[in-house]
Structure formats: structure tokens, C-alpha cells
N, C-alpha and C positions, 0 to 999 in steps of 0.2 A: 344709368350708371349706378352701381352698387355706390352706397353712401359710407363715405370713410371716415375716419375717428382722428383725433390728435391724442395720443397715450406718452404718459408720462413714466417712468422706471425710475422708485427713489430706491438707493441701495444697487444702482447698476453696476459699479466695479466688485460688487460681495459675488461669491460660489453661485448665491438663488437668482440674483440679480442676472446676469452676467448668464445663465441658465432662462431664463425671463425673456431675456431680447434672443437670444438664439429659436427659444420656442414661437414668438410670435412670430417670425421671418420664416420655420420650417411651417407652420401651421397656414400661411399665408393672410394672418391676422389684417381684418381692412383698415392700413393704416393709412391716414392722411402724410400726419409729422409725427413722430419718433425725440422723446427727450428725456435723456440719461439722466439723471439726478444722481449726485453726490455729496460728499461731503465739501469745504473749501478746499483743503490737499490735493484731490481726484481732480477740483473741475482744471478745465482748458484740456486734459488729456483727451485725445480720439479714439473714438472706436466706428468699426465697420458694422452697419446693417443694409441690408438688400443691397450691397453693391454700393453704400453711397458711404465717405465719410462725416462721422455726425461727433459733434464735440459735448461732451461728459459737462450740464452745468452746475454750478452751486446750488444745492438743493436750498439753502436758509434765502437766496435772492428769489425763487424762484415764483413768476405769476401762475397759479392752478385754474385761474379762468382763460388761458390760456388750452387747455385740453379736457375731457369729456368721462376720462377714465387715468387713475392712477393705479400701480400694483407698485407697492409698497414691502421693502424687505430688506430696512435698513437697522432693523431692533425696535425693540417696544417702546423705548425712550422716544426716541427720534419719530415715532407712530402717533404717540401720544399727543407730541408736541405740534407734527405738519400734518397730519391727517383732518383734525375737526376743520384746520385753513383751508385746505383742499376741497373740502367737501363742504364749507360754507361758501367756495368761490364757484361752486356748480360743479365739482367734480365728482363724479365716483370714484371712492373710494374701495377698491382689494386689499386687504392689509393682510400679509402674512406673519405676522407679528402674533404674541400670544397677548398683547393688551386689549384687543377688545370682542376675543371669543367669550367669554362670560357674563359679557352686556347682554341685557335681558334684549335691547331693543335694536339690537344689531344681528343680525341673519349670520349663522355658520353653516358653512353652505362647502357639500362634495355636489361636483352634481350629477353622479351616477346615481346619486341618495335620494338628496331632498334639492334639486332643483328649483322648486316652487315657491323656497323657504328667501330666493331672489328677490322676489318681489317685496320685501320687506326692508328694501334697501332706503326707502324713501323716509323710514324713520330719522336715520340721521346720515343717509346720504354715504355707507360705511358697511361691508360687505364683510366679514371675518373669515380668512383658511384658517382649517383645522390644522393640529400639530399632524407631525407627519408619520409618527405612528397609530396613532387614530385612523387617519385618512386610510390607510391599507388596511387595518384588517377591519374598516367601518363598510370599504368598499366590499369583501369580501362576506360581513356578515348579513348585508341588507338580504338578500335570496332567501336567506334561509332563514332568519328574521317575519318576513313577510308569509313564507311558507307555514312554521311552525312557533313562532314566537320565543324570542331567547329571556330566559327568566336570567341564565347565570352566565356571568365569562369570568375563565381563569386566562390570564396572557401574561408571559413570559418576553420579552423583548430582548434579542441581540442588536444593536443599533450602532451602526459604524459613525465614524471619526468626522465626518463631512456635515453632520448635523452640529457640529459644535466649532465648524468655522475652516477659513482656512488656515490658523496656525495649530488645530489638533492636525489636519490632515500632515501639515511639514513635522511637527511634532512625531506622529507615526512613523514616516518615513526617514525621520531623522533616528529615531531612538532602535528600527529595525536596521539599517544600516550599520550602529555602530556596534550593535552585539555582534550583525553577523559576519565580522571583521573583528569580531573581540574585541571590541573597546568597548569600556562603562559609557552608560546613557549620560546626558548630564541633567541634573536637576527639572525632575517635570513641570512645565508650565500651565499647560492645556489642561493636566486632568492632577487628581490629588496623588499620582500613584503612577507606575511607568505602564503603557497601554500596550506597546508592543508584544505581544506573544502572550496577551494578557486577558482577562475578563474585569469590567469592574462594577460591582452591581449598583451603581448610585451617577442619576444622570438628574441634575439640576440640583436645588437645594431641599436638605431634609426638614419634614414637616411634623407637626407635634403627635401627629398620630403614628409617626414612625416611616411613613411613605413619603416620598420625595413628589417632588411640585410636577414631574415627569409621569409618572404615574397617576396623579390624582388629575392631568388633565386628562389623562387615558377614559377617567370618570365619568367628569365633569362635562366632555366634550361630545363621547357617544352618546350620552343620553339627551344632549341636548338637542342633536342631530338625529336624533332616531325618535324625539319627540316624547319619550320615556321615562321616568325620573324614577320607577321602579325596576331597572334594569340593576342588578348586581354584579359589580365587576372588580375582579383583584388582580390586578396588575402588577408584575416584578418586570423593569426598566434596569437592561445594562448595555456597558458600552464595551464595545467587539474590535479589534482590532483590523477593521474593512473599513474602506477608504470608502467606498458608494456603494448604499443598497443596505436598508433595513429588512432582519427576518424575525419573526415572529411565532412560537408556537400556541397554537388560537386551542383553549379548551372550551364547549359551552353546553350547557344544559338548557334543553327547550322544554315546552309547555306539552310537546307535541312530539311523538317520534320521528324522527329522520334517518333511513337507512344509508349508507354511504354510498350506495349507487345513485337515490334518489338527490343526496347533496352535491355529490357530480353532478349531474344533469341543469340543478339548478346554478351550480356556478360558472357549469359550461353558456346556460345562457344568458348569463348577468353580463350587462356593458361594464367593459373598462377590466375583466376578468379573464385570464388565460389559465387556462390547468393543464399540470403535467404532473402526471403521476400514473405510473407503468409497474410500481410496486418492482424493481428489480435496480440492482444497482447504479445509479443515475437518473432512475425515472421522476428525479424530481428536481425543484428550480432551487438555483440558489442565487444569493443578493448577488456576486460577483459573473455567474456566468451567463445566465439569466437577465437578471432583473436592471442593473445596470446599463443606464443609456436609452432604453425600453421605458414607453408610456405604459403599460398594464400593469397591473397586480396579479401575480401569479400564487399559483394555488395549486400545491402538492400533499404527500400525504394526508390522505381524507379515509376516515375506519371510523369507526364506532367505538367510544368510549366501551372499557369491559368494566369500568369498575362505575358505572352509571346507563340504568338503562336507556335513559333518555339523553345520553351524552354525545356530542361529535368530537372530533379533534382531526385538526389539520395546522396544515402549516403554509403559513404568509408570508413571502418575498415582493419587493415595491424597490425601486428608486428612490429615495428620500429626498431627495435633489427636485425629481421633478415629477414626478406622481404627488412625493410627500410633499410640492410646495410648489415649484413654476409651474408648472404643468396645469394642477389645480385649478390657480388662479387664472393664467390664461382661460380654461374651459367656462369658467365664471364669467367672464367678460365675456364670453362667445355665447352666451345664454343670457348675458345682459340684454347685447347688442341684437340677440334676436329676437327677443319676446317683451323689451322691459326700456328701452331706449331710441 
């Protein structure tokens, strides 16, 4: 008999969370027992997996020697605070939180990428996903990465509503509703400025070099992932008035030339990468009709920089929801549990 797990989901009633138990139940994850974690508010509420109902507990009561693997995706506070318990009580630790991608001694790990980088998890028992615009055009660059080696990325990020929760998502749809009805929005909460029918170039908080904490982990996180610390990369991070599904326009200059057919080919055979681009009106993916609901990272418009000879340029479509984050983690623990546990 295959050998089953006990998984724990802290942050189960949050968008990721709540995206997290759906994935492991479609993936057919080997689970033993199944335990919701929440806040005190949440717990005693039910919810449905495999057909059985399971009850939402108090994450602050809860035993983690109790389970073998946690996925964590209740904020970085809350990461901070139950993750080291976790993973002192024998658990593994997934945390999709951005507090412990930048420990030296903690693995951030896609695993279309660097799956290997796993097994480092015994340092402190603690496993980091990338943010989730990384994660897609990371997945996207390894190919070509490996082919021709990227000295430079210029990336541009439109990044919808559902990366910052679900009261920007009712925010959207509250603030689209009332214009399109003519009535005034009322006073924005989710974001500094009204989102609807809007672009806003500024996602997290701004930082002394003038770039936001959004963008510098765009930095911080490829290169740590791609094992590179000499990789150059300028990042502009804004928020798009799309409910699910981050897009991305990916610019980069390799060491090496890459012709645009030759970069098809290679993202045609990259795992976890689908491309569509037909070069004529619609032949290409977008966050909403595409990429939405969809495990892959798609991959359109692919040409040849003209104002760089050594340049590519295409463009990046992912889920944020669960490529950029349940998905992810899931795969992590699926490559835990097969090589490493």
C-alpha cells in the first residue's frame, strides 16, 4: 500500500489556502488526515474534502507532531510565529509566506527549476515558495537560462487584485459595479487609489532606492533560485484591475544569441510551460482567458529584441492563485514525499 501523509493547511479559509485543499484533493495528494488550520474566528466552521466533512481547527491550539508536512499561507506574521513550532515538532514546513525566502539556510524552491535545492530542507526543517511573480516568469526563464545564459531582465508586471487578498478582489468588484451604474466609488481601502479601470504602479511598500519590496523580491528571489547573484534584473510591479491571473512582459539579454524559433522550441519543451503564439489576432494567452484556473505558465509573444542583438522578449501569463502559490507548494511536497521523506 502506498504510504500516506497527515498534512496540515494553516491559512485554510484565505483565497491560497482554500485553493491548497482543492489542489491536493484534484492532484490526488496521499493523504492520511487532512487538518484545516485557522485563525480562532474560522475554527469549528466545516468544510468539504474527498467527500468527507472535516472541521477548520484553531491554528494557535494546534499539535504539528501531529502531521509530517505543513503548507502554510496565512502571512508572514503568523509564519514567523507557528512555522519554527512546526517544524521543531517533526514537521515540514511549505511556507508560502515571503518571511523566510531570504534565509540563507532555507531552500526556495519552484520545482520545474531547482528541485534539488529540496533537499536542504533539513537545515531547519522549512521549505520557502517563491512570490508569485517570480515563480512564472522564473519558470519561464530556466530554458533559456540553461541554453544561453541571461546576463540581464528588464520585467514589467501587470498583477491582478487576488494577490493582495480577498477584500481587494470585493474592492474591484465593488468599485467596477458602482461606476458602471454611475455612482462615485467610495473611499479606497485595499489600495491607495481606486483600481477599477485603473493601472497603479506600486505593489507593497516603497523602498529607499525607490523600488518597492515587490519588485526587489522579483531580485532577490531569481537569483537566489537560479543560484546567480550576478544576474541583473529591473523590475516595474503594477496592479491591474484582473481578478486572477498575473501577466508579465519579460525582456532579457543573454551571454549567447537565441533566435525566436530556437526560444519556442525550448519553451515548448520546458515542464510546467505551454505556448501560444500564432502571431495574428488572439494567438496569444492572457491572465483571464488562458491562464486562469490552468496549472501552466503560458508563453506568448516570443521575437527578437530589435534594439538588442542579443535580446528576447515575450510575454508571461500564470494563475497567481495557484501556479503563483497553491499549486507550487503542493508540487514541493509531491517531490518531498518522493525523493526526500
Amino acid at each position: 500500500m502506498a504510504k500516506e501523509y497527515d498534512v496540515a493547511v494553516v491559512g485554510a479559509t484565505g483565497a491560497v489556502g482554500e485553493t491548497m485543499l482543492k489542489i491536493l484533493e484534484q492532484r490526488d495528494f496521499p493523504i492520511r488526515n487532512i487538518y484545516p488550520l485557522a485563525s480562532e474566528r474560522s475554527a469549528g466552521k466545516k468544510i468539504q474534502f474527498k467527500g468527507k466533512t472535516v472541521t477548520i481547527q484553531n491554528l494557535a491550539e494546534f499539535d504539528f507532531s501531529q502531521v509530517q508536512i505543513g503548507l502554510f499561507s496565512a502571512g508572514g506574521s503568523i509564519s514567523e510565529e507557528f512555522a519554527p513550532k512546526a517544524a521543531e515538532a517533526g514537521c515540514v514546513v511549505i511556507d508560502n509566506t515571503s518571511h523566510f525566502r531570504q534565509a540563507e539556510n532555507v531552500p526556495l524552491v519552484i520545482p520545474e527549476v531547482n528541485p534539488d535545492a529540496i533537499a536542504d530542507y533539513t537545515n531547519r526543517g522549512i521549505i520557502a515558495n517563491p512570490n508569485c511573480s517570480t515563480i512564472q516568469m522564473v519558470v519561464a526563464l530556466k530554458p533559456i537560462h540553461d541554453f544561453a545564459y541571461i546576463e540581464r531582465i528588464n520585467v514589467a508586471t501587470y498583477q491582478a487584485v487576488s494577490g493582495s487578498g480577498a477584500s481587494a478582489i470585493r474592492e474591484l468588484a465593488d468599485q467596477s459595479a458602482r461606476l458602471l451604474n454611475g455612482k462615485e466609488i467610495e473611499k479606497p481601502a485595499a489600495y491607495p487609489k481606486q483600481i477599477a479601470f485603473n493601472a497603479l504602479p506600486h505593489i507593497d511598500v516603497f523602498l529607499d532606492n525607490g523600488y518597492t519590496k515587490e519588485e526587489m523580491k522579483m531580485v532577490w528571489e531569481t537569483r537566489k533560485i537560479l543560484g546567480d547573484q550576478n544576474i541583473r534584473i529591473n523590475p516595474t510591479a503594477a496592479r491591474v484591475p484582473v481578478f486572477f491571473g498575473h501577466s508579465e512582459a519579460v525582456h532579457i539579454e543573454t551571454r549567447d544569441k537565441v533566435t525566436a524559433e530556437k526560444a519556442t522550441e525550448l519553451f515548448r519543451s520546458a515542464p510546467g510551460v505551454t505556448v501560444l503564439d500564432t502571431r495574428e489576432p488572439g494567438g496569444y494567452a492572457t491572465a483571464v482567458t488562458e491562464a486562469a484556473n490552468e496549472d501552466d505558465v503560458f508563453v506568448s509573444r516570443i521575437r527578437e529584441d530589435i534594439s538588442h542583438e542579443n535580446g528576447l522578449d515575450f510575454w508571461v501569463v500564470a494563475d497567481n492563485v495557484r501556479k503563483g502559490a497553491a499549486l507550487n507548494s503542493v508540487q514541493i511536497a509531491e517531490k518531498l514525499i518522493e525523493k526526500y521523506i
